[in-house]
SETORGU-987901 format. One record per residue: residue in three letters; x, y, z of N, C-alpha, C in turn. Coordinates in pm, whole numbers, padded with zeros to 5 digits, always signed. Each point is the difference from the previous one (the first is absolute). Layout:
ALAXYZXYZXYZ/...
end
This chain:
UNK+08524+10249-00695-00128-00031+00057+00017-00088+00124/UNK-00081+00020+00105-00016-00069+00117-00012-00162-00041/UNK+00069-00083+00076-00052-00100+00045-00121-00086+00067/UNK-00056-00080-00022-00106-00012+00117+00058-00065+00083/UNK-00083+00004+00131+00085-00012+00145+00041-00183-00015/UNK-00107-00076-00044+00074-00136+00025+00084-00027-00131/UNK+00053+00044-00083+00147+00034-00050+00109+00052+00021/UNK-00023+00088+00117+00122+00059+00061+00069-00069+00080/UNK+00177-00002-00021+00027-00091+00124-00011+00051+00136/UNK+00008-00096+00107-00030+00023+00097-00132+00054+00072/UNK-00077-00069-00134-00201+00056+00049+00023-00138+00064/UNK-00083+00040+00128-00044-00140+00056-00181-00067-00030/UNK-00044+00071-00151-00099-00062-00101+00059-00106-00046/UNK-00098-00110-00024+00061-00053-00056+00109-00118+00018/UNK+00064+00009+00115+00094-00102+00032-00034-00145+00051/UNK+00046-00104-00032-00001-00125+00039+00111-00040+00073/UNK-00023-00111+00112+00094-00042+00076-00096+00004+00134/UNK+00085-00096+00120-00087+00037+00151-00009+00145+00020/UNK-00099+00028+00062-00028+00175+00051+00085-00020+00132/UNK+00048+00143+00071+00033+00007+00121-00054-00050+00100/UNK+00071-00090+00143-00068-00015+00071-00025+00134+00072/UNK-00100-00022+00099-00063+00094+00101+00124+00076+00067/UNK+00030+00128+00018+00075+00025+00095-00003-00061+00173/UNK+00111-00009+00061-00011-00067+00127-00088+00065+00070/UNK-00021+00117-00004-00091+00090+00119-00130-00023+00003/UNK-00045-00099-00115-00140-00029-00044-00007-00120+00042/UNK+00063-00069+00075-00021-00140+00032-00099-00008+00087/UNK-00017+00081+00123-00077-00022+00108-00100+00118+00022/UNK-00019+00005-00144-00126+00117+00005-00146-00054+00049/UNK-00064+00064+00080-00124+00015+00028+00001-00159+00132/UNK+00076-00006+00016+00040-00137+00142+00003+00053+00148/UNK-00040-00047+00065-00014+00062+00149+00136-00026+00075/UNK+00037+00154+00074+00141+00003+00057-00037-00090+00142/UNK+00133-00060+00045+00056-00072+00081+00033+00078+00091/UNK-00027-00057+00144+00067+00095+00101+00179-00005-00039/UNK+00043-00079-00061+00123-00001-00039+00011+00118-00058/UNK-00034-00003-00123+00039+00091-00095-00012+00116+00052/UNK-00100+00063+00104-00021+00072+00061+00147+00049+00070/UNK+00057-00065+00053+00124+00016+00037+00077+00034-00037/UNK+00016-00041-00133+00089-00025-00084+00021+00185-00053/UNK-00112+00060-00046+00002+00118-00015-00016+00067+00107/UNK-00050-00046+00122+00059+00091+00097+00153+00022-00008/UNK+00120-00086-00003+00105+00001-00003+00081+00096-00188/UNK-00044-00038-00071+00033+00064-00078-00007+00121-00025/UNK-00163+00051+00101-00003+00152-00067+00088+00029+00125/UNK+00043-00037+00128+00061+00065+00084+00161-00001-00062/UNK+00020-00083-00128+00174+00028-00012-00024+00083-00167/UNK-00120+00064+00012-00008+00146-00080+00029-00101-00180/UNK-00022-00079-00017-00040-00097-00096-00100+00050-00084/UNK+00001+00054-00140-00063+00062-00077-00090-00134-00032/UNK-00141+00121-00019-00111-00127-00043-00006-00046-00117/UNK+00056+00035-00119+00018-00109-00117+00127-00140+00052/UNK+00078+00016+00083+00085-00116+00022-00073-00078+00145/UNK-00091+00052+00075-00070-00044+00039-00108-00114-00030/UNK-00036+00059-00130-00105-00059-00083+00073-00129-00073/UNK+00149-00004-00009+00059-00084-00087+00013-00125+00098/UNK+00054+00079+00108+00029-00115+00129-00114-00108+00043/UNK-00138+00081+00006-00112-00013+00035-00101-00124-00139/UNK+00077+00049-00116-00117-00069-00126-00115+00082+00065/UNK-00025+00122+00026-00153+00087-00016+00005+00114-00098/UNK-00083+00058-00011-00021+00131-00139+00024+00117+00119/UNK+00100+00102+00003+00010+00101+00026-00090+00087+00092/UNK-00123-00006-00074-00140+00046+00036-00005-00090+00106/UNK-00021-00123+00027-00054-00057+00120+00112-00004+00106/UNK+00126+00057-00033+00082+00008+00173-00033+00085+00018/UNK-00025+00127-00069-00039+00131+00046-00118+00032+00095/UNK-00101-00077-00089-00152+00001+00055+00049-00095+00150/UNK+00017-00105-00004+00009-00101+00121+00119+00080+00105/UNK+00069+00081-00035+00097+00068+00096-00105+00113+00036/UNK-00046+00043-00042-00120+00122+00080-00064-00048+00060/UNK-00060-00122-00018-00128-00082+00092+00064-00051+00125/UNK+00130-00056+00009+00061+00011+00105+00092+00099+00098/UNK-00021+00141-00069+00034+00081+00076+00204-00018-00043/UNK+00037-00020-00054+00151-00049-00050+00010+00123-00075/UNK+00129+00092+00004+00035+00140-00069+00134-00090-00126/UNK-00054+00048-00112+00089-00048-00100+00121+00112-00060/UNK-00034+00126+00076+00097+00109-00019+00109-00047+00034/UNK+00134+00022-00036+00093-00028+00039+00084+00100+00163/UNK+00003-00009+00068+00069+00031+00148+00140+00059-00088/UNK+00055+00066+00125+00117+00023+00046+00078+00062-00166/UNK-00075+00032-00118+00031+00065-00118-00046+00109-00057/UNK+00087+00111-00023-00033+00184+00002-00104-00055-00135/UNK-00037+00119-00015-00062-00002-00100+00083+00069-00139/UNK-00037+00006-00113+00123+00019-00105+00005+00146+00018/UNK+00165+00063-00039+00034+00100+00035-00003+00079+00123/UNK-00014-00097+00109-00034+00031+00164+00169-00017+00082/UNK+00085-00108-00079+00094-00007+00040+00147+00103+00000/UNK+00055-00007+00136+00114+00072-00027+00107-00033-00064/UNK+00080+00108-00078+00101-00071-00044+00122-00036+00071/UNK+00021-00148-00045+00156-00009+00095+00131+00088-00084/UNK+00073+00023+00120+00126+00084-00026+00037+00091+00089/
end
């Protein structure tokens, strides 16, 4: 017979102890960007810097470099990389 879930190990029902803090990307949620920071992802998306390590660098949620990189006209595609299976093979 089944278990119920806050008897099972590894249910997170049930548990005592501190909860997780916030992930870092949630630190500076809903805060108004800086002409700095502004920069800051200008420069990153130009060295083709994926937007989850963006977001890590940054302490923002994913969603808001994305959104704030469109409002400034900033391309988060990565440059100068084929697309998969576009490449030739070496040899």
């Amino acid at each position: 017979m089944a278990q119920a879930a806050w008897k099972r190990t590894g249910s997170p029902i049930g548990k005592k102890g501190p909860r997780k803090k916030n992930p870092t990307y949630k630190r500076r949620l809903r805060q108004p960007w800086t002409d700095k920071e502004v920069e800051q992802l200008r420069t990153l998306a130009k060295a083709n810097t994926p937007t989850g390590v963006i977001s890590l660098k940054m302490e923002r949620p994913p969603s808001s470099i994305a959104s704030k990189a469109q409002r400034e006209g900033i391309s988060l595609k990565p440059v100068n990389r084929s697309p998969y299976n576009r490449r030739r093979k070496g040899g």
